[in-house]
C-alpha positions as CSV (number, residue, x, y, z in Angstrom):
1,X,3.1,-7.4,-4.1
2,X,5.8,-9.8,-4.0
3,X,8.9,-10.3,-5.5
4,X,10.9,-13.4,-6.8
5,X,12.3,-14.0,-3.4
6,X,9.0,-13.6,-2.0
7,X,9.3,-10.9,-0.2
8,X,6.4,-8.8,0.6
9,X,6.5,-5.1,-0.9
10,X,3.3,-2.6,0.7
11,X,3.0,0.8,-0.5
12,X,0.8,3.6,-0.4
13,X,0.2,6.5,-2.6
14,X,-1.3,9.8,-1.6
15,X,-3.8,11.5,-3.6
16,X,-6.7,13.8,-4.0
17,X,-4.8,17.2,-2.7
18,X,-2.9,19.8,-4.3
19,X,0.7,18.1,-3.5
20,X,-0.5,14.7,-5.0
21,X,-3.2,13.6,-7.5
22,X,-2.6,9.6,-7.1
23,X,-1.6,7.1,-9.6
24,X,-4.0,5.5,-12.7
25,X,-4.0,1.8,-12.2
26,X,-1.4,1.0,-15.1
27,X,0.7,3.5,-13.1
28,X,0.8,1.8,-10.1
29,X,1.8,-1.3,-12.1
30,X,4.3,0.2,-13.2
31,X,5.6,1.4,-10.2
32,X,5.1,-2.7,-8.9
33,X,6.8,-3.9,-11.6
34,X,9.9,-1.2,-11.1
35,X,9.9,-2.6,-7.2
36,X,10.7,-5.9,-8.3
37,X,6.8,-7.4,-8.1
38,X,6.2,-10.9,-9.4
39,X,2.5,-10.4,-8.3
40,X,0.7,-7.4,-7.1
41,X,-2.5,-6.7,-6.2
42,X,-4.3,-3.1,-5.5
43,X,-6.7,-2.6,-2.7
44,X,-9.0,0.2,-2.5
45,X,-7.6,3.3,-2.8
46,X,-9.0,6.7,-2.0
47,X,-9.0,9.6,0.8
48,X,-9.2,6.9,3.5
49,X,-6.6,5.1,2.6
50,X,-3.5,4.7,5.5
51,X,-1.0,3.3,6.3
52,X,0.1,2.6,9.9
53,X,3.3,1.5,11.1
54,X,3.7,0.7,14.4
55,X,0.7,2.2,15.4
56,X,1.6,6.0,13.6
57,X,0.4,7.1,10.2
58,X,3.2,7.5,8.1
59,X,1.8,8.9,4.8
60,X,0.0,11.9,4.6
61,X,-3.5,10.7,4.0
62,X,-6.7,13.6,2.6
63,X,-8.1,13.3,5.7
64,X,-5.5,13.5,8.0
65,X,-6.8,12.2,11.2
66,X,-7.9,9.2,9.5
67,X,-11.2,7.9,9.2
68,X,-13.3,5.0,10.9
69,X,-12.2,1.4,9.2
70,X,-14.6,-0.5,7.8
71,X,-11.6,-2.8,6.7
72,X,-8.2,-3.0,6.7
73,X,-4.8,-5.4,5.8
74,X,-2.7,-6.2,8.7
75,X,0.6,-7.8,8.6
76,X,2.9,-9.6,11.4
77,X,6.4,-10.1,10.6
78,X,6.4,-14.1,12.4
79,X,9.1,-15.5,9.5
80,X,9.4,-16.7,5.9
81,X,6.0,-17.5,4.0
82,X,5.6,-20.8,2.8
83,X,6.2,-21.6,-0.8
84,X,3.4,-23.0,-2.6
């Protein structure tokens, strides 16, 4: 999501184990909303999903190795995003 000062807010939620069950989607918007998001959008969620940073996982995914990609989101910090 992004916030009024267009900053960009990523998050990812564990789920499907016995420590964490996930969000619903109205959940998540919630938690978007209380994080300052203008906009928000939710990707595909789900034992595969990851999030790297710096090249190390750093939630604790189902499957904890990871799984092949068939996509993913990448993000550069390279300066301020344009406004439109």
């Amino acid at each position: 999501g992004y916030n009024e000062n267009n900053e960009l807010i990523i998050i990812t939620i564990d789920g499907r184990e016995e420590s964490s069950v996930g969000v619903t989607l109205t959940e998540l918007a919630y938690i978007m909303k209380g994080l300052g998001c203008t906009y928000a959008m939710n990707f595909d969620g789900g034992g595969s999903s990851v999030i790297y940073v710096n090249g190390k996982i750093t939630n604790s995914p189902a499957q904890k190795e990871g799984i092949w990609l068939s996509n993913a989101l990448t993000v550069s910090e390279e300066g301020p995003i344009p406004q439109t």
